[in-house]
C-alpha positions as CSV (number, residue, x, y, z in Angstrom):
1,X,20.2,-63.6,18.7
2,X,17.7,-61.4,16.7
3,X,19.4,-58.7,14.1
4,X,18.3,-55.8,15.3
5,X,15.8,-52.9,13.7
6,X,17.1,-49.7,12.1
7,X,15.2,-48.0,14.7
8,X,17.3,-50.3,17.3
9,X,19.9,-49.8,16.0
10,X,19.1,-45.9,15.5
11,X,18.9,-46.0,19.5
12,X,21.9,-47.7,20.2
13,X,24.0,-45.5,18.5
14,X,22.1,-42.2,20.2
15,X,22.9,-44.0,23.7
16,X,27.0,-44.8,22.5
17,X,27.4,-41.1,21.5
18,X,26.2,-40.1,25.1
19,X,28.8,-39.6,28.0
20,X,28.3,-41.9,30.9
21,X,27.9,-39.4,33.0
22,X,24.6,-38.0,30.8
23,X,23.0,-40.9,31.0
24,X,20.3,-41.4,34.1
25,X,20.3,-44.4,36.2
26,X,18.4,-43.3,38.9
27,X,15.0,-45.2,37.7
28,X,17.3,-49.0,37.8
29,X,18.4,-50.4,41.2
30,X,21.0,-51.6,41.3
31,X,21.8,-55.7,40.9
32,X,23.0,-57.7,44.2
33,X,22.7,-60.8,42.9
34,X,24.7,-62.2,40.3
35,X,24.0,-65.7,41.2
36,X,21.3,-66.3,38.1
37,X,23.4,-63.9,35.4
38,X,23.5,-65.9,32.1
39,X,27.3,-66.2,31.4
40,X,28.2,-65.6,27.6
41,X,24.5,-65.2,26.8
42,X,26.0,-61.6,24.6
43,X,29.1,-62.4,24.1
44,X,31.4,-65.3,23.8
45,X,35.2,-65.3,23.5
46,X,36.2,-66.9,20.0
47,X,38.0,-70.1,20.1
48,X,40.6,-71.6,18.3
49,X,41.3,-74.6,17.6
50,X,44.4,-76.3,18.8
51,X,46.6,-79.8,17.9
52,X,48.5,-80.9,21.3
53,X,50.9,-84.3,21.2
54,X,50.5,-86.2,24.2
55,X,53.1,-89.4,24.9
56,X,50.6,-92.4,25.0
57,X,50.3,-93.3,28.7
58,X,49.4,-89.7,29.6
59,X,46.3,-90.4,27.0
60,X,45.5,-93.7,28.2
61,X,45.2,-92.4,31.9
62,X,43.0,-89.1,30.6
63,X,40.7,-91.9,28.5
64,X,40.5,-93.6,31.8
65,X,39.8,-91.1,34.2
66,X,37.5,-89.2,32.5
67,X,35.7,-91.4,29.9
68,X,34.2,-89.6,26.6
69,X,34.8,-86.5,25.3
70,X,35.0,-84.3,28.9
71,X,38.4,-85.3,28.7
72,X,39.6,-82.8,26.4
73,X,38.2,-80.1,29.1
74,X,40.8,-82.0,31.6
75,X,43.7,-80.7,29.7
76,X,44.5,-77.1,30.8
77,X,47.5,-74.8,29.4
């Protein structure tokens, strides 16, 4: 993502120091369809990373049901 310009920037703070009520909607309709929204195209929750022991069969069946590395996404808290 592109920094933003001081004049940007400039704007973006005039807008946060407005109350949402004083700001005017009336010239955007209003969005239906969510169906082709980028998801975490702004904003992305941070990860961390995470060491988990496994006993060795439950690995050996996670290797062979899901081959490569989409196996870690298998494991869920």
């Amino acid at each position: 993502m592109r920094k933003l310009t001081k004049r940007q920037r400039r704007d973006v703070r005039a807008i946060a120091a407005r109350e949402d009520e004083d700001i005017d909607f009336a010239d955007v309709p209003p969005v239906l369809d969510w169906s082709k929204a980028d998801i975490g195209k702004f904003y992305r929750l941070a990860k961390k990373p995470v060491t988990l022991r496994l006993d060795s069969d439950i690995i050996a069946s996670l290797k062979y049901l899901s081959p490569g590395k989409a196996r870690q996404r298998k494991i869920k808290t």
